[in-house]
C-alpha positions as CSV (number, residue, x, y, z in Angstrom):
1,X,199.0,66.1,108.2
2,X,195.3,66.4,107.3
3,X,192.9,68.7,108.9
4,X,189.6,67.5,110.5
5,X,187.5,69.1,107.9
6,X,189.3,67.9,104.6
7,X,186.4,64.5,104.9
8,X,183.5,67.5,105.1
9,X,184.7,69.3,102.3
10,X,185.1,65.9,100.1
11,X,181.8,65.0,101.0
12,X,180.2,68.8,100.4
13,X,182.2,68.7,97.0
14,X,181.0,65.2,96.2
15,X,177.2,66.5,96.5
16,X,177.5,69.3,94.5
17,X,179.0,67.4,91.8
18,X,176.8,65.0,91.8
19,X,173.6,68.1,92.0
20,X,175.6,69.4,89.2
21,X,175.1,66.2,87.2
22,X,171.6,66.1,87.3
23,X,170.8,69.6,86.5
24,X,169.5,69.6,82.5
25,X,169.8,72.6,80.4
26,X,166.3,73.6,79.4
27,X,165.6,75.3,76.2
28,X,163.0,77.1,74.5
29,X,159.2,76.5,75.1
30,X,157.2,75.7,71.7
31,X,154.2,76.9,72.1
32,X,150.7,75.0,71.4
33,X,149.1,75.8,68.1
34,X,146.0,75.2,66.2
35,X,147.2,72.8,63.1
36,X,145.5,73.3,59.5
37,X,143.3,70.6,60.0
38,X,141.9,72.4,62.9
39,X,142.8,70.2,65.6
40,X,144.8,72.0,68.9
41,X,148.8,70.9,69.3
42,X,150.2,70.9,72.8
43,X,153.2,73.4,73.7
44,X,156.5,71.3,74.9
45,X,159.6,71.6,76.3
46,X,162.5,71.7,74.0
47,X,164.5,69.3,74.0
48,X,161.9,66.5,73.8
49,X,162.3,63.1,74.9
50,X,163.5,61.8,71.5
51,X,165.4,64.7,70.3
52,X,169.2,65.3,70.5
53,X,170.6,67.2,74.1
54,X,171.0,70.1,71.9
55,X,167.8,70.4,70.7
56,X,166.8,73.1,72.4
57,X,165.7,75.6,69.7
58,X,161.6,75.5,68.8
59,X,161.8,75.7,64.8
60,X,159.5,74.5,61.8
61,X,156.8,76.7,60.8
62,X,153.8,78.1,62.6
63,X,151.8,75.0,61.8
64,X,154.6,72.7,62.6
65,X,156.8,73.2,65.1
66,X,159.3,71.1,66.2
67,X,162.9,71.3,68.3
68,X,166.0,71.3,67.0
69,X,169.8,72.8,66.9
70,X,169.9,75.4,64.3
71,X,169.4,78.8,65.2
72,X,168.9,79.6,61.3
73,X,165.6,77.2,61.9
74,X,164.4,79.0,64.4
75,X,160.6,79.6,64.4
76,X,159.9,83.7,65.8
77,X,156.6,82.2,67.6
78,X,155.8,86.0,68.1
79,X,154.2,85.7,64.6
80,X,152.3,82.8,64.5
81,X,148.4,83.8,65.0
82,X,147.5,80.1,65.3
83,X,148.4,79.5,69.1
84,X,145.6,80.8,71.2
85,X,142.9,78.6,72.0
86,X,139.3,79.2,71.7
87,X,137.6,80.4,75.3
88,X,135.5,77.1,75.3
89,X,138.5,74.6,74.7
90,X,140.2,76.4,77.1
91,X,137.7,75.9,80.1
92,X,136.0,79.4,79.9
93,X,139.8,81.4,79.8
94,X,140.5,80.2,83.4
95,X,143.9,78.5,81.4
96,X,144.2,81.4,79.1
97,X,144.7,84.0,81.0
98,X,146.8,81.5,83.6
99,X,149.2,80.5,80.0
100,X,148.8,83.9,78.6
101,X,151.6,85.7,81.4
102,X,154.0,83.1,81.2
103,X,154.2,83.3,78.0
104,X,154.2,86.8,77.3
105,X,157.2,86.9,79.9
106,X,158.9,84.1,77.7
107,X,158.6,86.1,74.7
108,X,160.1,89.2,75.9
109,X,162.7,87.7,77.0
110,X,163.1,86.7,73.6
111,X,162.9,89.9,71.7
């Protein structure tokens, strides 16, 4: 005999399995740097678009900086002194100071 609430339960568990499916791990943030040309990089989101699932490590050098796998790559971002931007490119520090928490926050949680 089957209860009245077995169909709820299948359809509860059938929604959080599918939630579950959809959910991406997010990794490490890589932040935006000036390049040696001079010209200002963009932070992202590890894994990119084009990188592997478990690209999720930012890594390269403090002029290059890229995602990947291997935590022997990994770049310590903490001492890069090419990632704040000027107070002019960044609209008179309204986005600096804005930027400048979340990422302190990321890199204690880091250290």
């Amino acid at each position: 005999m089957q209860s009245a609430g077995s169909p709820m339960a299948l359809a509860v568990l059938l929604t959080l399995l599918s939630a579950a499916m959809d959910v991406k791990a997010s990794g490490e943030y890589c932040h935006g740097w000036r390049d040696p040309q001079g010209a200002w990089r963009d932070g992202f989101q590890c894994p990119e678009r084009y990188d592997a699932a478990e690209a999720i490590i930012c890594c390269g050098k403090c002029e290059l900086r890229y995602c990947c796998s291997s935590t022997e790559a990994r770049l310590d971002q903490g001492t890069c002194d090419n990632d704040k931007k000027s107070r002019e490119e960044s609209g008179a520090g309204h986005d600096e100071g804005k930027n400048s928490g979340a990422e302190d926050t990321l890199n204690h949680q880091h250290e």
